[in-house]
C-alpha angles and dihedrals in degrees: 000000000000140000133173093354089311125120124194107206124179082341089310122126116219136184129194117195101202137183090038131149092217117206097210115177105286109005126032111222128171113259152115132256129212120215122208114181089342104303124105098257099186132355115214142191124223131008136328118212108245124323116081142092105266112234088193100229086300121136117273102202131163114276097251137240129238123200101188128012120162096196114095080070088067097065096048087051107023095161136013121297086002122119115192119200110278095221086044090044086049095064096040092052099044088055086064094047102049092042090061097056104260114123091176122053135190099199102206103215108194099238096210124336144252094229130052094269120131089189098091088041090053109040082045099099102032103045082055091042084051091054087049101047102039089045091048079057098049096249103132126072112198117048104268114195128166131261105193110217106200124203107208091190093070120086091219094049092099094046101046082046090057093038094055114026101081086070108121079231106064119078117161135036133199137200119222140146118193110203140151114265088016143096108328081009124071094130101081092184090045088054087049089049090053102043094046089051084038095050092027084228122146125260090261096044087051093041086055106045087034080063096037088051093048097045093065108025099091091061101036082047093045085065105037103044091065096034084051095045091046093056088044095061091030080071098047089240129160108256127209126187109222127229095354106198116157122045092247091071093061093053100044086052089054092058098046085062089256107157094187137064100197113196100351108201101216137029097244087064106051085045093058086042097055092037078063108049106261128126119242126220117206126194119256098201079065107059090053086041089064074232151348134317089218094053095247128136113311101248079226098072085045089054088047085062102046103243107120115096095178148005133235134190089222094177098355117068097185086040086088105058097037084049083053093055092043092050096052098042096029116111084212103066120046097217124118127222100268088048098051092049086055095075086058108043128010100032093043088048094047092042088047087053092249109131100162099082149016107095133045111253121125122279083032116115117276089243094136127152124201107231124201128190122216119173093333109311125099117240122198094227093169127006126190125189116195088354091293105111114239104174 
């Protein structure tokens, strides 16, 4: 018996996706998958009879997997001294993020803050408690997990860390200090330039609390960094260290035990990270940039050279589907499709210790997007997480 594409068959639900230019891991064939409780059950060339849903000839590509994306904070504060409703700010939030092809999200949720602003300390917590609860209700529709960002520079950071890492939803942590003169920002005056357009505070406000910051940050830094490595490995999470620059970061990060360089500044640093054995993330809103806002290294000379492992949206969502699609058909890069979905989807779900999905091969988790192309540029025209269709 069969209905909308769905066969039950011996009381199994089944689901073949047909017509499909598939982008397997390494070679991309026209064919059709069927899908049996929400795992791939078989991968197939060529053409069924009837029953299918039709892709149409569109791309069927993993749902892909994002390591670090800010934005769900943008909804809880979407202008200045406004706080939305976390739940509300979820949804609106996960919209985005299904609709831009990722079926598996690392929220990065900032964990204190470099400036004197409770806000971050205080929508910690309930922005997490918000995932938890609208996910537990079946609200969400892509997976949503958590990707702690921690600010070494903020006295609370170790214990809103502590307070908040045995959660079951988060899943990752990262180590950053963003500071004038360090790290993304070399350019003292350009930092100044950024936080005054960012807080709206005058040049004199910024230059004080720019020096306050600064006068007491090594210290403060000196005592977070470790307490924040330590729970990290206590749970057994994934750790990243954040804007590598100078060599020395790399290897200050390789003997804390981090495994990943995540959006190394210069080349020299992603070279020393990958000579070592870490995996190294690259922005996606730069690639499609042509560079980055901070007036680091282009992600593009670092993929010339072969030293990004994976791609995040950072402060784009739909950035990391659209940086896939340029990749593979840009004359600039020399990557091919599968390749450059690799960067998405199966890299960032290894490295995140998911192995049951991000590519399509049998026994994975049915978690596939269709892809169109239209003048250049990829739409999600259909999404299913664990075989059950969500856009």
């Amino acid at each position: 018996m069969t209905y909308a594409g769905r066969s039950v068959l011996s009381g199994e639900t089944v689901t073949i996706l047909k017509n499909a230019r598939l982008v397997l891991r390494d070679d991309v064939v026209v064919g059709h998958v069927m899908i049996e409780n929400g795992l791939i059950a078989s991968v197939d060339t060529g053409t069924v009879p009837h029953e299918g849903i039709d892709m149409d000839g569109d791309f069927l590509v993993p749902g892909l997997v994002d390591v670090h994306t800010d934005h769900f904070e943008k909804h809880v504060l979407p202008r200045a001294h406004v706080r939305w409703d976390p739940l509300r700010a979820a949804l609106a939030h996960d919209a985005q993020i299904i609709g831009s092809g990722i079926t598996t999200v690392f929220d990065s949720l900032c964990v204190g803050a470099t400036i004197q602003n409770p806000d971050r300390r205080e929508i910690l917590a309930p922005m997490i408690d918000a995932l938890e609860k609208a996910q537990t209700a079946g609200l969400l529709r892509a997976e949503h997990l958590v990707h702690l960002r921690c600010e070494i520079t903020d006295p609370e950071t170790a214990r809103l860390t502590g307070e908040n890492i045995g959660k079951d939803i988060v899943r990752m942590v990262s180590v950053m200090e963003h500071l004038p003169g360090r790290r993304q920002s070399t350019d003292i005056e350009g930092y100044i330039q950024r936080q005054m357009a960012d807080t709206g505070k005058s040049r004199a406000a910024v230059e004080r609390t720019t020096q306050e910051l600064l006068s007491q940050s090594d210290d403060i830094s000196r005592e977070m960094r470790p307490a924040v490595v330590a729970l990290a490995h206590e749970h057994g999470l994934p750790l990243l260290s954040h804007d590598d620059t100078e060599l020395y970061h790399i290897e200050e990060a390789l003997g804390e035990g981090i495994t990943v360089s995540e959006f190394p500044c210069t080349v020299d640093a992603a070279r020393k990270a990958k000579a070592s054995g870490m995996h190294v993330v690259g922005g996606a809103p730069n690639v499609l940039r042509g560079g980055s806002q901070s007036g680091n290294v282009a992600v593009s000379a670092l993929m010339a050279e072969g030293l990004v492992d994976i791609l995040a949206s950072d402060y784009v969502p739909r950035s990391l589907l659209d940086a896939a699609f340029h990749v593979a058909f840009s004359d600039e890069f020399a990557e091919d499709l599968p390749a450059a979905l690799r960067l998405v989807s199966t890299t960032p779900a290894d490295v995140a210790g998911l192995n049951d999905r991000g590519e399509i091969a049998e026994g994975k988790r049915a978690d596939l997007l269709q892809v169109a192309v239209h003048e250049g540029h990829p739409v999600v025209r259909q999404a299913w997480l664990k075989g059950r269709r969500v856009h």
